[in-house]
C-alpha positions in Angstrom: -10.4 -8.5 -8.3 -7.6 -9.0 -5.5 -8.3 -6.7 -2.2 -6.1 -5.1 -0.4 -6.5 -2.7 3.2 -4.2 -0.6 4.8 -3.9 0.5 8.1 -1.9 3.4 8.7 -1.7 7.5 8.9 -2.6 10.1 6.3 0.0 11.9 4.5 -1.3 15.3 3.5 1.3 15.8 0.9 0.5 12.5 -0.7 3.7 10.7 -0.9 3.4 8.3 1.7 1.6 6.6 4.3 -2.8 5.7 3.6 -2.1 7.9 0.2 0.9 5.7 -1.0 -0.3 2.6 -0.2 -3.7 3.2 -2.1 -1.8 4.2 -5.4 0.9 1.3 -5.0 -2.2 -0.8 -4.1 -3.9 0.8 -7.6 -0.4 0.4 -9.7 -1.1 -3.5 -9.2 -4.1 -4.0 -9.9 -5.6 -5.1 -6.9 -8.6 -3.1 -5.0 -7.4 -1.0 -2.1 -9.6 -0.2 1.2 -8.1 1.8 3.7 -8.5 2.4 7.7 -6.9 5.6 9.2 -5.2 5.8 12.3 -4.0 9.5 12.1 -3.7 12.3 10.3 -0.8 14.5 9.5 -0.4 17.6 8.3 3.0 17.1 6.4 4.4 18.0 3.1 8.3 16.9 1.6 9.8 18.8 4.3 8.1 18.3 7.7 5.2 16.5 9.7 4.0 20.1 11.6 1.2 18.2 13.6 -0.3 14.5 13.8 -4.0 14.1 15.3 -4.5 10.3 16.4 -7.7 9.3 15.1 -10.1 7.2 18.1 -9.2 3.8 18.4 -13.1 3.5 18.5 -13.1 4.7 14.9 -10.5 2.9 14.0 -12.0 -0.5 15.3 -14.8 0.1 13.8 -12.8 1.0 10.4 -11.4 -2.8 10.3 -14.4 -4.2 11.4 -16.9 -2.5 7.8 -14.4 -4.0 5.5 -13.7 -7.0 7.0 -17.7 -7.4 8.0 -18.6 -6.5 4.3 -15.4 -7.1 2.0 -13.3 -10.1 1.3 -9.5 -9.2 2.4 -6.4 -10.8 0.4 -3.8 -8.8 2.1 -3.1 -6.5 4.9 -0.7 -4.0 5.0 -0.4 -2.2 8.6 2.0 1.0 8.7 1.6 4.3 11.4 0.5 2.9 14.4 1.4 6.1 17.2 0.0 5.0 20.3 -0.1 1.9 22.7 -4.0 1.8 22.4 -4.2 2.4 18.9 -1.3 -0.7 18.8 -3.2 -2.9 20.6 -6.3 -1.9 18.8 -5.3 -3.0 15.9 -3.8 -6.0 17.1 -6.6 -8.0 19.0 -9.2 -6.7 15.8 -7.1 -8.3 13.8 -6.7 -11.3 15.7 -10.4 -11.8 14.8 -10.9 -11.4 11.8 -6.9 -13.7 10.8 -6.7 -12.4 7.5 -4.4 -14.3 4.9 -1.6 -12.4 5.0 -0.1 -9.3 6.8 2.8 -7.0 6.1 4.1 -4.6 9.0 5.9 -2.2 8.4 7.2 -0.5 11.8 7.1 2.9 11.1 9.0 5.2 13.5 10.7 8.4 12.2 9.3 10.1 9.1 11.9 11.5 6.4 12.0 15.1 8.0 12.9 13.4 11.6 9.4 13.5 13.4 8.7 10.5 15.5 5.8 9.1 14.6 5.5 6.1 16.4 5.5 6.7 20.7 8.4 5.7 22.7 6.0 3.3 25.1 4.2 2.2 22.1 6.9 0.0 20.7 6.7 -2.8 23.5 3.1 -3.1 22.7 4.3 -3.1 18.7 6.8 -6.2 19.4 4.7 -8.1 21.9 1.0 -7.6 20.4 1.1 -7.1 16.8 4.9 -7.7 15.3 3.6 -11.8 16.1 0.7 -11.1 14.0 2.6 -10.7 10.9 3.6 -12.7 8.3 6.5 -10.6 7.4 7.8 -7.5 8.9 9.8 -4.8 6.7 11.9 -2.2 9.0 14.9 -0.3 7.7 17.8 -0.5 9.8 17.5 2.6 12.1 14.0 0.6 13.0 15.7 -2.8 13.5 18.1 -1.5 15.5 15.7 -0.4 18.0 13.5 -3.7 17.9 16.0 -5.7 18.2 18.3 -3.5 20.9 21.4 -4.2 18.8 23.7 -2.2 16.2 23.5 -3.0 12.5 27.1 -2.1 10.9 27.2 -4.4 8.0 25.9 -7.7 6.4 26.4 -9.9 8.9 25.2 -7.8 11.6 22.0 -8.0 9.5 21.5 -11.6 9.8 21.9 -11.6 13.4 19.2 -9.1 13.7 17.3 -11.4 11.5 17.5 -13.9 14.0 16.5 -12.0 16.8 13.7 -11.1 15.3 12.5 -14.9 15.3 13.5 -14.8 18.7 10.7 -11.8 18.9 8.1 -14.4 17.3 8.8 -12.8 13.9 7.8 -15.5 11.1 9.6 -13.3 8.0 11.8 -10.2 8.0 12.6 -8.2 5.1 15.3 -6.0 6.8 16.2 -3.1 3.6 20.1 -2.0 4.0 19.4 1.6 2.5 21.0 2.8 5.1 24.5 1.3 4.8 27.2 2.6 2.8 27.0 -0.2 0.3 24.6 -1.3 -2.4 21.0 -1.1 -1.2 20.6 -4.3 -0.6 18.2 -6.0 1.4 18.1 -9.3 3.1 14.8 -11.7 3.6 14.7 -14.1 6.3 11.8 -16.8 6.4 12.7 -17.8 9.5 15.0 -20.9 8.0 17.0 -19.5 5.0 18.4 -16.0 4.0 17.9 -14.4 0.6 19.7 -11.3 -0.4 17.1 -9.0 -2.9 19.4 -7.3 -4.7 19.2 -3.4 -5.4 20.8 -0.7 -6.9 21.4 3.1 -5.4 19.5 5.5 -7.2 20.7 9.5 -6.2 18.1 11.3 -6.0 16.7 13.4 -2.6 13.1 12.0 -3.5 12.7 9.0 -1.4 9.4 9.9 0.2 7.1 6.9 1.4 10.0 4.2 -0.2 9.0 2.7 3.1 5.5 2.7 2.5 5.4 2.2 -0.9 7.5 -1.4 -0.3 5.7 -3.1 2.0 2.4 -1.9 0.1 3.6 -3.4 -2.7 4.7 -7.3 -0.8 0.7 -6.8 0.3 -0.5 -6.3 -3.7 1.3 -9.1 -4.2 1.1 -11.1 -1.6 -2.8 -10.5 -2.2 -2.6 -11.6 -6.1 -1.1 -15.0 -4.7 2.6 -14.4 -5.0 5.1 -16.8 -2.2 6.2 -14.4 0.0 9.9 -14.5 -1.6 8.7 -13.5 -5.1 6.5 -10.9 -3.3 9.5 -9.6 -2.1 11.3 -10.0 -5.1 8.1 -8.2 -7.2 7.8 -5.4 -5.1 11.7 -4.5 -4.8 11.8 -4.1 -8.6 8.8 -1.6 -8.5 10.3 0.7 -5.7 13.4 0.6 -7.9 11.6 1.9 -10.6 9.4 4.5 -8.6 12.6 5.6 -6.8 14.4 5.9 -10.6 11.7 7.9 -11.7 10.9 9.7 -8.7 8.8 13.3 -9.3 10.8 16.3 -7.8 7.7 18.0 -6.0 7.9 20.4 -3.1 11.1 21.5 -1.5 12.4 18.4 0.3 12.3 14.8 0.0 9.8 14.5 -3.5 7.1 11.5 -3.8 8.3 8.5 -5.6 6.6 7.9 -9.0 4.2 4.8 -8.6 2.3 5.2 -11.3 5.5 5.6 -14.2 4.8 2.1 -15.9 1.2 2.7 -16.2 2.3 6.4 -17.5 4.8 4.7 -19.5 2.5 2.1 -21.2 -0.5 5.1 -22.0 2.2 7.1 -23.4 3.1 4.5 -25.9 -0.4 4.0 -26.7 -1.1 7.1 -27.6 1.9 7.9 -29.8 
């Protein structure tokens, strides 16, 4: 079986962060391990308080899989702090996995910061390099990359910048635009627009998460990273279609709804 670790925060409410990952990580088949960095308690509607776990710990997290288990993909989300940032960064650096997928989570859904204003230098000189493909949303690329994203083409050029940063691949989504939501993957040499459609629905919780888990699955079944992309934009779709409408804010996507799908039909 295909491994897969993620390194990121804890979502009480399950919808995102260490808890989405796992179940996107479980809807593909491949073997999740996870190492926590913090823990939030959060629900659809608010992140009330994060405790950052001791980059000690978390070292030492990275260190009993990678020591003991082999590791087909990485996929690195919450990171809060400088120290926990660079943490992270130079264990990696050790241990070179295969492949990694960073996704530079800032702002949760409700509006709480998540990741530190004088930890993001650390995340663009120390780990963004690291990566083999990073997947921010335009709000976050517009803050790495110090430039506004208005349309299309303002997309690419933040695409480029981002190789100026050392970035080998960007996925760069375009949610957040009036248009289509579609998103646009640079590997450094040759765009590729990864077409989506806009689903309306208030239950986007961990979309974020839940993507860029799902380029690690695939990325760790042996998927090019353009059909990883590709792969893992068609699930989101589909979790985002089918999203559950828990709690009284932004509800969990569904990642399991194939897997309920094809047990339905079995049972019928």
């Amino acid at each position: 079986m295909k491994t897969a670790l993620t390194i990121a925060g804890s979502d009480s409410g399950g919808g995102a962060g260490i808890q989405a990952d796992l179940k996107t990580f479980a809807a593909h088949g491949v073997y999740g391990m996870s190492v926590i960095t913090a823990i939030t308690a959060q629900n659809t509607v608010e992140v009330r308080s994060v405790q950052n776990i001791d980059e000690r710990i978390i070292q030492d997290q990275i260190e009993a899989v990678f020591d003991d288990i082999k590791v087909d993909a990485v996929k690195i989300g919450m990171l809060s702090s400088p120290s926990i940032v660079t943490t992270v960064a130079e264990t990696l650096a050790k241990y070179q996995p295969n492949h990694i997928v960073l996704d530079p989570v800032m702002v949760s859904k409700g509006g709480h910061r998540l990741l530190a204003e004088d930890a993001i230098s650390a995340l663009k000189e120390e780990l963004m390099p690291l990566a083999d493909i990073i997947t921010p949303n335009i709000p976050e690329a517009e803050i790495l990359t110090e430039q506004k994203i208005l349309n299309e083409l303002d997309m690419k050029s933040a695409c480029i910048s981002f190789k100026k940063l050392g970035v080998k691949s960007v996925l760069l989504k375009g949610g957040h635009l009036s248009t289509d939501p579609n998103d646009l993957f640079y590997d450094g040499e040759n765009f590729y627009w990864v077409k989506g459609k806009r689903v309306h629905t208030k239950n986007t919780h961990g979309t974020g998460c839940t993507l860029s888990s799902a380029i690690a699955a695939n990325l760790a079944k042996g998927n090019t990273l353009l059909t990883s992309v590709q792969l893992a934009k068609a699930y989101i779709e589909v979790a985002i279609e089918h999203s559950l409408n828990l709690g009284n804010g932004h509800g969990p996507t569904n990642h399991f709804y194939e897997l309920y799908k094809r047990a339905h039909l079995m049972n019928q």
